[in-house]
C-alpha positions in Angstrom: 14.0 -58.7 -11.3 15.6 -55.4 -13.0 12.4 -54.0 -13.8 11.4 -54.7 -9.7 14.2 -52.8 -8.6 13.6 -50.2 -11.0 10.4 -49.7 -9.9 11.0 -49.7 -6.5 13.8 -47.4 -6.6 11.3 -44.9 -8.8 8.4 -45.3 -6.4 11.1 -44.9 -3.5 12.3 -41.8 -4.7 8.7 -40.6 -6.1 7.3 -40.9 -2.6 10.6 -38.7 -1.3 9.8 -35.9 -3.9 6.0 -36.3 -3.0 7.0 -35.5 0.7 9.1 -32.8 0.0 7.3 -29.3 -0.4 7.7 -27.5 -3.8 9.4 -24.2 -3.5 7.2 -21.3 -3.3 7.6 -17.4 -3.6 7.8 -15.8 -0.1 4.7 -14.5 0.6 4.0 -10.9 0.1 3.6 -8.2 2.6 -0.5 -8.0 3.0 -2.5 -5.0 4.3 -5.7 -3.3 3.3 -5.7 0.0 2.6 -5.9 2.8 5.2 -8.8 4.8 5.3 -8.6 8.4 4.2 -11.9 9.6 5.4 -11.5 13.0 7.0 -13.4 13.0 10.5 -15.0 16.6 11.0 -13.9 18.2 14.1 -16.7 18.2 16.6 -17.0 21.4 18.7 -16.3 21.7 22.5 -19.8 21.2 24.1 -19.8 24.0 26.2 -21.5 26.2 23.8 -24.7 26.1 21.8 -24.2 25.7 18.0 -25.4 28.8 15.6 -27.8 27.7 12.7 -24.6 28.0 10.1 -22.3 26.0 12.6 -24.7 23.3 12.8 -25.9 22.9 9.1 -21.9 22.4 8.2 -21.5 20.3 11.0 -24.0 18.2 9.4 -23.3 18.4 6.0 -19.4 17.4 6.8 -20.6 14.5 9.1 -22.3 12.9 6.2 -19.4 13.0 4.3 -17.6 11.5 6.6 -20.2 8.7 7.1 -20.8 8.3 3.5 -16.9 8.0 3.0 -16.6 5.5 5.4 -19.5 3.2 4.0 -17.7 3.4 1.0 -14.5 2.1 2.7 -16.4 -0.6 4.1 -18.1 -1.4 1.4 -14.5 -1.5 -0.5 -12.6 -3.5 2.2 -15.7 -6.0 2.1 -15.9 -6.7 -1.7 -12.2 -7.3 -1.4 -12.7 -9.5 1.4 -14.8 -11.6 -0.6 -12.8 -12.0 -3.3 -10.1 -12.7 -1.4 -11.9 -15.3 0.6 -12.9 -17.2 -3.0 -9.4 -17.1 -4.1 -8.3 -18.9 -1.3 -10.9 -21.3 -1.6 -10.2 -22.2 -5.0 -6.6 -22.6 -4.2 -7.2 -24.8 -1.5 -9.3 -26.7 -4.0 -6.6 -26.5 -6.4 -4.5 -28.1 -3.6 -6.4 -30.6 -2.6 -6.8 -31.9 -6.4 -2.9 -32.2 -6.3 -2.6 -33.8 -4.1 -5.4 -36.2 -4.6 -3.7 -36.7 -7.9 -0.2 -37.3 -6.7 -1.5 -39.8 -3.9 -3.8 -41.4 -6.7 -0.4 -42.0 -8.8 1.3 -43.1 -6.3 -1.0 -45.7 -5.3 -1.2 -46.7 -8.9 2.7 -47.0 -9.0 2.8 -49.2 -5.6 0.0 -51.5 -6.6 2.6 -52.2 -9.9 5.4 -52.7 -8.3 3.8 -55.6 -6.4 2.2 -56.9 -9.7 5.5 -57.4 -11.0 7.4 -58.6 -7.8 4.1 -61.3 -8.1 5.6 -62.3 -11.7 9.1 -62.6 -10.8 8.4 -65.1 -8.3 
């Protein structure tokens, strides 16, 4: 009958913990990175480009382009990253608590076993 109540009281107070969230670091503050690409300064349109004004214009426009593909290209490999980490956490998760319910199960179905014998 001791061993009964033990259990009982353990898979009580198991159950309790189970339900009660583990602590957890606050979250940190999350943001990408701004982009630093420099935007060239377009001219007013009410004048016709000269053959030097329009070759820079064009040479600093594809920097600028080319700088932002390589943001993008940036912010998307982190993205992906990011995306698999929380997939294996939530994995990682779900395998707790698969494991915890598992136990928990295990401990129930011996508590009855044993309340059977000390009938």
């Amino acid at each position: 009958m001791k061993q009964t109540l033990a259990l009982a009281l353990l898979a009580t107070s198991i159950v309790a913990f189970a339900q009660t969230p583990a602590p957890t670091a606050p979250a940190p503050a999350v943001a990408a990175p701004a982009m630093t690409c420099a935007k060239p300064t377009l001219p007013p349109a009410t004048k016709a480009l000269n053959q030097a004004q329009a070759k820079q214009l064009d040479a600093d426009g594809k920097v600028y382009i080319d700088c932002v593909r390589s943001y993008i290209d940036a912010r998307s490999a982190a993205h992906k990253e990011a995306v698999a980490l929380a997939n294996a956490n939530a994995e990682a998760v779900n395998g707790a608590t698969a494991a915890g319910n598992a136990f928990v199960t295990e401990l129930n179905a011996l508590n009855t076993a044993l309340k059977q014998l000390n009938k």
